[in-house]
N, C-alpha and C positions, 0 to 999 in steps of 0.2 A: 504494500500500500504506500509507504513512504516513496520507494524506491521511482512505483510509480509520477509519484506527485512531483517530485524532484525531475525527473525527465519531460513532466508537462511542462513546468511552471521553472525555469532556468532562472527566475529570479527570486526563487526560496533558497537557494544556493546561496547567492549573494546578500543574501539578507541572514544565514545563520552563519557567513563567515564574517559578513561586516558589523553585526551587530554589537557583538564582545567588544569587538574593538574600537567602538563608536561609544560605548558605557565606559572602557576604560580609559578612552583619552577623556571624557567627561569628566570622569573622577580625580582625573591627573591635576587637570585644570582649576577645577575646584579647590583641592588641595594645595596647590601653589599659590590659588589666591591668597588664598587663607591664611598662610604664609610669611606670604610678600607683605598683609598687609602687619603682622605681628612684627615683620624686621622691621617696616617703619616706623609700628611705635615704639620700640628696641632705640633705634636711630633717636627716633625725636625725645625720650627720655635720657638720652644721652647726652642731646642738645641743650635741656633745658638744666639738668645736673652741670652741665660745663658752665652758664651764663650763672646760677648760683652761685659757683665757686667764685665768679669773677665781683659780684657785684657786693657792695657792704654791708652791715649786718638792720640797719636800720631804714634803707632806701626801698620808696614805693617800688620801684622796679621787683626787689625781691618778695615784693608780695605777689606778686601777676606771676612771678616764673614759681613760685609754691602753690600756688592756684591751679595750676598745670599738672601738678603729680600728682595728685588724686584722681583724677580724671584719667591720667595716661593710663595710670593702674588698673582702673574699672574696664577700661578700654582692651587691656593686654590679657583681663581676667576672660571677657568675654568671648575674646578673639582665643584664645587657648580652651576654652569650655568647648564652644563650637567647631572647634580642630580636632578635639578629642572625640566630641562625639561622632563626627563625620567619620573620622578611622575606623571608630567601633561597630559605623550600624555597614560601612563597607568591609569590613572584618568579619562583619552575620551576615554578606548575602549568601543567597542558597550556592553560588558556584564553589566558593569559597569551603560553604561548612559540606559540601556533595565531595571537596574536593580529599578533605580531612580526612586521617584514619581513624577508626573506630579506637577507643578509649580501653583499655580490658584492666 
């Protein structure tokens, strides 16, 4: 029956070889956003820690750049929650856990 369907239909072929591969660059993508965008605020917590160091202990300026790490923090928490979870629920898909051996 399969073997059938496949000789009718030449583009069930290309749809169960490109498919995988269309899921996995998606997840690729995804993943590097997710990423890219935690190196930035890596980067910009970096930025704001260096203009602290520079600036005096009584000066408006350093209220505006301590203003900023809180935020960054919530910021870095989110984007790491959301990272993890994305690996986890792409770590349970069914290819994945079909792929696994049995536990004994």
């Amino acid at each position: 029956m399969i073997e059938h369907t496949l000789v009718a239909d030449p583009f069930s072929i290309l749809t169960v070889v490109v498919a995988p591969a269309v899921l996995t660059n998606a997840s690729s993508v995804l993943a590097l956003g997710t990423n890219n965008r935690l190196a930035r605020v890596a980067d910009r917590t970096h930025a704001v820690t260096t203009q602290l160091a520079k600036v005096e202990a009584g000066a408006r300026d350093r209220e505006v750049w301590t203003a900023q790490l809180p935020l960054l923090q919530t910021r870095a928490q989110l984007l790491y929650e959301r990272f993890a979870a994305f690996t986890w629920v792409s770590d349970c898909s069914p290819a994945r856990l079909s792929s696994r051996s049995p536990v004994l």
